[in-house]
N, C-alpha and C positions, 0 to 999 in steps of 0.2 A: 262828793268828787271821788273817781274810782283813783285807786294806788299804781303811783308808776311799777312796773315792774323790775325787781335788781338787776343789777348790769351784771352781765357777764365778768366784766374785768375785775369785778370786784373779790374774782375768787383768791382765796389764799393757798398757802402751799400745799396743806392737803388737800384740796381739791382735785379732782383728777382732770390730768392735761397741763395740770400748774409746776413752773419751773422748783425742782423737787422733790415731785413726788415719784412714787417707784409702783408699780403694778399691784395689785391686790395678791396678796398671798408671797410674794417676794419679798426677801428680808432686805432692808435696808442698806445692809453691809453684806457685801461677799468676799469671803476670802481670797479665792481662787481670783477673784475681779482687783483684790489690792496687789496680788503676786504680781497679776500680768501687769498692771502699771509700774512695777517696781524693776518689772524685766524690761520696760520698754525704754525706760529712764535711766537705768544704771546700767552700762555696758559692760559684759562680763567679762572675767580673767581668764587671757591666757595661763595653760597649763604650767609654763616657765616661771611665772610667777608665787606659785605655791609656796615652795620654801623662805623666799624673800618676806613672804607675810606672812607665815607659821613662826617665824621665828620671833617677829616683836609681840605677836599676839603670846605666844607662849612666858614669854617676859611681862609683858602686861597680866599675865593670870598669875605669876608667881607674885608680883610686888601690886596686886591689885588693892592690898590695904595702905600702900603709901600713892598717895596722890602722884605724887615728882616721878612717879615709876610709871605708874598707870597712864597718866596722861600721854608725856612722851611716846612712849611705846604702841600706843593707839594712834598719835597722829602719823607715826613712822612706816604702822602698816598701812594706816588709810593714803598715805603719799605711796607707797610701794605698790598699791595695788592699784592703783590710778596710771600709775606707770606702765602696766600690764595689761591695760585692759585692750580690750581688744571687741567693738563694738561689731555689728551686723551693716555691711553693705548693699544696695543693689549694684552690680557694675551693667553698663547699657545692654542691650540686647541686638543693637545692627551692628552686623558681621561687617569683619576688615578692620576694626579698630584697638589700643591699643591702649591701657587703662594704667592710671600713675602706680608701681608698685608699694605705694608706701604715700602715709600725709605727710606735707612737709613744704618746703619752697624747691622752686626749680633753681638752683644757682648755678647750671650752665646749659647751656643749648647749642650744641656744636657738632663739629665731627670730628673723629678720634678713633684710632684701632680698636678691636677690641682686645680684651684682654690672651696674651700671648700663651699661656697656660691650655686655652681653649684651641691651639692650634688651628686657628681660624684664617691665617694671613696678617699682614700688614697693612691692610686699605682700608685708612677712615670711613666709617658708617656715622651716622647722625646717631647723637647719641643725648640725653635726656639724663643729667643729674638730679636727684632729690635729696636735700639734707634736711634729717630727721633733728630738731632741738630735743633738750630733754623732757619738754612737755608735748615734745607729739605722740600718738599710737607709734608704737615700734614694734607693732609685726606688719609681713611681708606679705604681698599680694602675688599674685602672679601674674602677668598682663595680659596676655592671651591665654586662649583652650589651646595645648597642646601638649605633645608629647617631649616630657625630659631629654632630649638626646643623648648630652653628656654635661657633667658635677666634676668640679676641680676648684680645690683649697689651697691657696696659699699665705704663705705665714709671711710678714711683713710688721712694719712701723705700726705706730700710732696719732700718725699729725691729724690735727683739727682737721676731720672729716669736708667741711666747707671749702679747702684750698683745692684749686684745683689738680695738685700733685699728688692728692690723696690716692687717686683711682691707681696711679702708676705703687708708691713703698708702703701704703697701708694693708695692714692684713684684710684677705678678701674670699669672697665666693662665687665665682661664677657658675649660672647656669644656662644653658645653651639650649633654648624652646623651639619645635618644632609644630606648624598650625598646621591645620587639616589642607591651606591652601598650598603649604610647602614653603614657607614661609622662616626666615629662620630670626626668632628676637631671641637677646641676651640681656638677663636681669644680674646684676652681679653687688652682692651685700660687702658693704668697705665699714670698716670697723673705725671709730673715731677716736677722737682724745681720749674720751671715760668710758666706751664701749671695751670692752675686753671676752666678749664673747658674742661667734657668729650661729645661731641656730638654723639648720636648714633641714625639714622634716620630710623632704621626698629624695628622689632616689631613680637614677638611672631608667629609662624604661615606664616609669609614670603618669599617668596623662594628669594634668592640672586645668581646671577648669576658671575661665576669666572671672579674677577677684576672690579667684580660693587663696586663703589663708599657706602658705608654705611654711614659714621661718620667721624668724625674731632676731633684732641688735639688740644687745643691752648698754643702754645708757649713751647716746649720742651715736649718729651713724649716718651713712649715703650709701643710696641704694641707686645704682647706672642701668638706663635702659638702652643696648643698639638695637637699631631699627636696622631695618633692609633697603637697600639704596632705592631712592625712589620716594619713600616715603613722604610724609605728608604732617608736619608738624604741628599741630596745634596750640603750642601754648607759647609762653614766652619768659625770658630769665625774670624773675623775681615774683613769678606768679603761684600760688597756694596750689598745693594738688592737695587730692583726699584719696589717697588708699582704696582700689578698688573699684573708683565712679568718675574720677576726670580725666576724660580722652586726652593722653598727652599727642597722639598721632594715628593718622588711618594709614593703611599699607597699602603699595601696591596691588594694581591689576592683579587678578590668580596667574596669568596666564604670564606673567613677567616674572615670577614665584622662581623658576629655574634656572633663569638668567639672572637674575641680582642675588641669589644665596651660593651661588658657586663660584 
């Protein structure tokens, strides 16, 4: 009687094609192959973060022979820098739309002046709160491609970011964006209860491109989006936004651009 011949399935792991195995002549393990997994997985620190986690690391390397020191101080910077971090977005690509500055919940959706300092008027625009908890990303997105027009700081309170009074006595930063369609949105950083410092890294005259990185709160915060009247809201009060990638609203017509920002 002639012999069946072996199954196919029967290969094992080195056999080539088998779940495994890696090409002839290719090492097993590739360095440069564990980096990129480790960059894809662990989202990196913003630069404001540096000091905050030099400092227990350096604590940790001085009392690194006593446990009660080492340990601590190693969880304190792995919490600090998780605090910081500040991961890679895509924000959409179809023009007219208008991306959450910041992760966080929307805890108001209304209209409301915008802020007085920006010498903009008194006439509520629809306007888009996000409050940042102390485990969300706390840097700043910027919502549209546009040009800086004008940066104004003001110093104020520090009430629980979430109240809606926040945006009027907390300390703040408005900036007032200019889109290619003429377009005028205002993203303005409000300082919270344990926030006690507002970072804003552009500047008069700069163009920001939708879901570039601007600025950082540290430690609790809300960050106010006004839109241009007309607009076109998409979300709703209590619903997550993600920093850079949820359409909180699309904008008017181009052609309506000069009549509702004046």
């Amino acid at each position: 009687m002639a012999r069946r011949p072996k199954s196919t399935d029967a290969e094992g792991p080195g056999s080539p094609g088998a779940p495994g195995s890696h090409a002839p002549g290719q090492p097993a393990f590739s360095p440069s192959h564990a980096v990129r997994l480790i960059r894809s997985t662990v989202p990196p620190m913003d630069r404001a973060g540096v000091p905050f986690v030099t400092a227990p690391l350096a604590v940790a390397l001085a009392g690194r022979r006593r446990r009660y020191v080492r340990g601590p101080a190693l969880a304190a910077a792995a919490v600090t820098g998780a605090f910081f971090r500040n991961p890679p977005r895509v924000p959409p690509t179809r023009p007219g739309v208008v991306v959450a500055p910041a992760d966080g919940e929307a805890v108001l959706v209304d209209d409301a002046p915008p802020p007085a300092e920006l010498g903009l008027g008194d006439a509520p625009l629809p306007r888009v709160s996000v409050f940042l908890s102390v485990l969300d990303v706390h840097t700043q997105r910027s919502p549209v491609t546009g040009v800086v027009e004008r940066i104004e700081y003001r110093k104020g309170r520090f009430l629980s970011a979430d109240l809606p009074d926040a945006a009027e006595v907390n300390e703040r930063n408005a900036m007032a964006l200019r889109t290619p369609d003429g377009h005028r949105v205002i993203a303005v950083q409000i300082a919270g209860l344990l926030a006690r410092r507002i970072v804003c890294r552009t500047g008069e005259g700069s163009t920001l491109g939708i879901g570039e990185t601007y600025g950082l709160i540290r430690f609790g915060s809300r960050v106010d989006t006004y839109l241009p009247a007309g607009s076109r809201i998409l979300v709703e009060r209590g619903q997550r936004t993600v920093g850079g990638e949820t359409v909180l609203a699309e904008l008017p017509d181009a052609g309506d651009a000069g009549r509702a920002d004046r």
